[in-house]
C-alpha positions in Angstrom: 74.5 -84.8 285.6 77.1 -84.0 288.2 80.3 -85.2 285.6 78.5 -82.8 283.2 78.3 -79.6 285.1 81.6 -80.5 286.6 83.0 -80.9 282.8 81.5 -77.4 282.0 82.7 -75.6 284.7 86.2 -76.6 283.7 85.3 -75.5 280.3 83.9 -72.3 281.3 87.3 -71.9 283.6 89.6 -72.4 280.8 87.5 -69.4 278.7 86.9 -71.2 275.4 84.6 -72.8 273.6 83.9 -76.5 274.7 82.8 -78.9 271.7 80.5 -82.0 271.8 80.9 -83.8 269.7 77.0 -85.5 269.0 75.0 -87.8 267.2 72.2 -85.6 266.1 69.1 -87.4 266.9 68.6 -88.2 270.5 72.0 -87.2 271.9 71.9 -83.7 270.9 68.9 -83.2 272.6 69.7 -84.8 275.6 73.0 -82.6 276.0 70.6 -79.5 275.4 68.1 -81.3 278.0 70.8 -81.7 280.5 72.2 -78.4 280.3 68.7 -76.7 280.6 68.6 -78.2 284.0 71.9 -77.5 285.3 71.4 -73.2 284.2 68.4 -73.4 285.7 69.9 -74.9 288.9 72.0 -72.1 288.8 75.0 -75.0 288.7 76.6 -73.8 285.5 76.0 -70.1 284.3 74.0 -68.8 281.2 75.9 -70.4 278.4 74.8 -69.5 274.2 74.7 -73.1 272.7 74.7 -73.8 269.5 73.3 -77.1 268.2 74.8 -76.9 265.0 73.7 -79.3 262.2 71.0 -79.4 260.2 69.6 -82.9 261.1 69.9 -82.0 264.7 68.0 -78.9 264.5 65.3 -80.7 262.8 64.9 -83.4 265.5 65.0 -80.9 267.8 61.9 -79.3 266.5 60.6 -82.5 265.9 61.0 -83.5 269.3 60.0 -80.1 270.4 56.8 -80.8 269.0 56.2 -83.8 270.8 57.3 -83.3 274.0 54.4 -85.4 275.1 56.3 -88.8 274.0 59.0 -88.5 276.6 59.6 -87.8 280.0 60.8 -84.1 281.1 60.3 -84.6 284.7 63.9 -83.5 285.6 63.1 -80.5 283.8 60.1 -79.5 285.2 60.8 -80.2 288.6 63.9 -77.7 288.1 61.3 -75.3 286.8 61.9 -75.3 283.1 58.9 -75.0 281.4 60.7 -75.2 277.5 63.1 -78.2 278.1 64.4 -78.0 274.3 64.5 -74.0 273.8 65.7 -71.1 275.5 67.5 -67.5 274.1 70.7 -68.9 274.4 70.0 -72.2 272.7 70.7 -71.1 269.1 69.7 -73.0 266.0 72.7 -73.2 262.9 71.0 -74.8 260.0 72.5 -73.1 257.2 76.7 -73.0 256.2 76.6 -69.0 257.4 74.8 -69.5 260.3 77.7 -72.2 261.0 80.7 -70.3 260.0 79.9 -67.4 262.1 80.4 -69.3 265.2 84.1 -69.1 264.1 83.9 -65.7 265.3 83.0 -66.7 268.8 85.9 -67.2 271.5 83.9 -68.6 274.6 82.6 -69.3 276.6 80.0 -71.3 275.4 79.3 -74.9 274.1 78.5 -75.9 270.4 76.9 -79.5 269.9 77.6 -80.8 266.5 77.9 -84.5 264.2 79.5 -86.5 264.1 79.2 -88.0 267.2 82.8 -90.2 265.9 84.1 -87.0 264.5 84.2 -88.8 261.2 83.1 -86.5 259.0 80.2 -83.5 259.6 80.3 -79.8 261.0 82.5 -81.1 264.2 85.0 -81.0 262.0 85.5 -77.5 260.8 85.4 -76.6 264.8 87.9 -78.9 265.5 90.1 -77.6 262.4 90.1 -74.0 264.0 89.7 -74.1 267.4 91.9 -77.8 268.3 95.3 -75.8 268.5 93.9 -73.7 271.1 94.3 -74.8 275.4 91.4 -72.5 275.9 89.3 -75.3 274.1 87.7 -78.1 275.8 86.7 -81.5 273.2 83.9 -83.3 274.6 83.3 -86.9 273.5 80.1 -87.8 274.4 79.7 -91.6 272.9 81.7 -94.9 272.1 84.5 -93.9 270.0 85.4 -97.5 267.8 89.2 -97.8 266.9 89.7 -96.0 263.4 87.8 -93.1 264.4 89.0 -89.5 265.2 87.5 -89.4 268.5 89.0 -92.6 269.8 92.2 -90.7 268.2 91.9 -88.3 270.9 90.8 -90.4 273.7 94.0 -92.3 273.3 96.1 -88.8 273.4 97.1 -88.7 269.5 99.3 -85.3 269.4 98.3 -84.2 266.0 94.5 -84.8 264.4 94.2 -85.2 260.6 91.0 -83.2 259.4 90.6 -82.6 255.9 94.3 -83.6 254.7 96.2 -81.5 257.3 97.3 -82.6 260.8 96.2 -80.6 263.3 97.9 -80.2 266.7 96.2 -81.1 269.8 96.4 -78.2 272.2 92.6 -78.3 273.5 91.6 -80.1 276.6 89.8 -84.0 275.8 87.2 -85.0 278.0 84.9 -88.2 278.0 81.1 -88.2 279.5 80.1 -91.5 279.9 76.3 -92.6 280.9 74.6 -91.4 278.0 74.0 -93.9 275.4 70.6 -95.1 275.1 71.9 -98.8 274.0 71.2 -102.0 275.8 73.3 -103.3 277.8 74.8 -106.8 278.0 72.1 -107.8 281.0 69.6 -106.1 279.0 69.8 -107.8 276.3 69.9 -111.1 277.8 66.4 -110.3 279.4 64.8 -109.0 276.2 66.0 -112.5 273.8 64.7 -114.2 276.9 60.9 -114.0 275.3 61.7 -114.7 271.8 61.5 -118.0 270.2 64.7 -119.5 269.8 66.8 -118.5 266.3 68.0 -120.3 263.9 71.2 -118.7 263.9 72.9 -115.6 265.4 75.4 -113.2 264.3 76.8 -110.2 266.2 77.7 -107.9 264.0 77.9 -104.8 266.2 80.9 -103.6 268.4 84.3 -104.5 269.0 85.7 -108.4 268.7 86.4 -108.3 272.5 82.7 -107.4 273.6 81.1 -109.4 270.5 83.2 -112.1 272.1 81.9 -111.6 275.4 78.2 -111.3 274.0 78.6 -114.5 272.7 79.9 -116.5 275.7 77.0 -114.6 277.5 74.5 -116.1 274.9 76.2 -119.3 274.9 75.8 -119.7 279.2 72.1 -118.0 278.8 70.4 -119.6 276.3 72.5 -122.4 275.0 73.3 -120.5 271.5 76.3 -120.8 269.4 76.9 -117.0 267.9 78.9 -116.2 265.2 80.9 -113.3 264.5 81.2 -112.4 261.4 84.6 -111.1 259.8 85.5 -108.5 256.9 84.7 -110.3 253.6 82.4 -113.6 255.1 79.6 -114.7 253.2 76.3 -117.1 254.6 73.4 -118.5 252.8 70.3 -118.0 254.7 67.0 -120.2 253.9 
């Protein structure tokens, strides 16, 4: 919570527009969770956001509707009664409601997919506003190599959205601590009550930390894990 308002404050210094860059269900509405709490700590100021992508303002209603299922406690021991919804949280569903954010110039934070920045609404934000300083990129999850946001964590000068470079003027920023996957220990501890497989594959991540998963399965459970490549074929029974 604290690299977040201290990544927003920045954002609202510089006087742009910061993009996040989200996955729509589940990260989205834990940015618009988070942020709830810090305005109503009075630790960043009344910002508009805009969650802006159709899947994401669906789960948000959906989730809105349910808020029974998860914990708000955060919330409403920083006196927010509606975690999810607020006058400045602003809903852009449809292509006009999207396009007239172009007409904004800050601050304030939009929160649209792709979370990778491989394809979606992020990336008519990035085409206009990337060649600015006053913006401020927020990547909010793993970026794999390939992708546009690992592009940018790596400092790539230009971006190539929709077959034109763009230059990279706008600040990049990374929050970490927000993905809802398991990690290595955790997943050691949930296989520990399952019978024992057949076989394994990892199929998920990058070769390094597949590897690593691997030798962790190996020393924990005595299983040999196999990685599949591009192209390999198995016969299961």
């Amino acid at each position: 919570l604290s690299e977040l308002e201290r990544l927003v404050n920045e954002a609202v210094d510089r006087g742009g527009l910061l993009l996040a860059a989200s996955f729509a269900v589940g990260r989205t509405q834990q940015l618009v969770y988070l942020l709830r709490i810090l305005i109503a700590a009075g630790r960043i100021p009344e910002l508009p956001i805009w969650i802006d992508s159709p899947m994401a303002v669906e789960a948000t209603r959906v989730f809105r509707k349910h808020a029974e299922e998860h914990d708000l406690s955060e919330a409403h021991d920083a006196g927010v009664a509606e975690s999810l919804k607020a006058p400045w949280v602003r809903m852009s569903k449809t292509p006009n409601e999207s396009k007239a954010i172009n007409r904004e110039e800050g601050p304030g934070i939009v929160i649209a997919s792709s979370g990778m920045m491989t394809g979606g609404r992020i990336l008519h934000h990035l085409k206009r506003r990337l060649s600015d300083p006053k913006t401020t990129v927020l990547v909010t999850g793993f970026q794999p190599k390939g992708t546009r946001g690992r592009s940018l964590l790596d400092g790539a000068a230009t971006l190539r959205i929709h077959g034109r470079d763009v230059p990279v003027q706008a600040a990049v920023r990374r929050l970490d601590g927000l993905s809802g996957h398991a990690d290595r220990r955790e997943m050691v501890r949930w296989l520990a009550d399952l019978p024992q497989p057949e076989r394994v594959f990892l199929v998920h991540g990058e070769t390094s930390s597949a590897r690593g998963m691997a030798r962790q399965f190996q020393e924990a459970f005595g299983w040999q894990a196999e990685i599949p490549g591009l192209g390999d074929s198995y016969s299961l029974r």
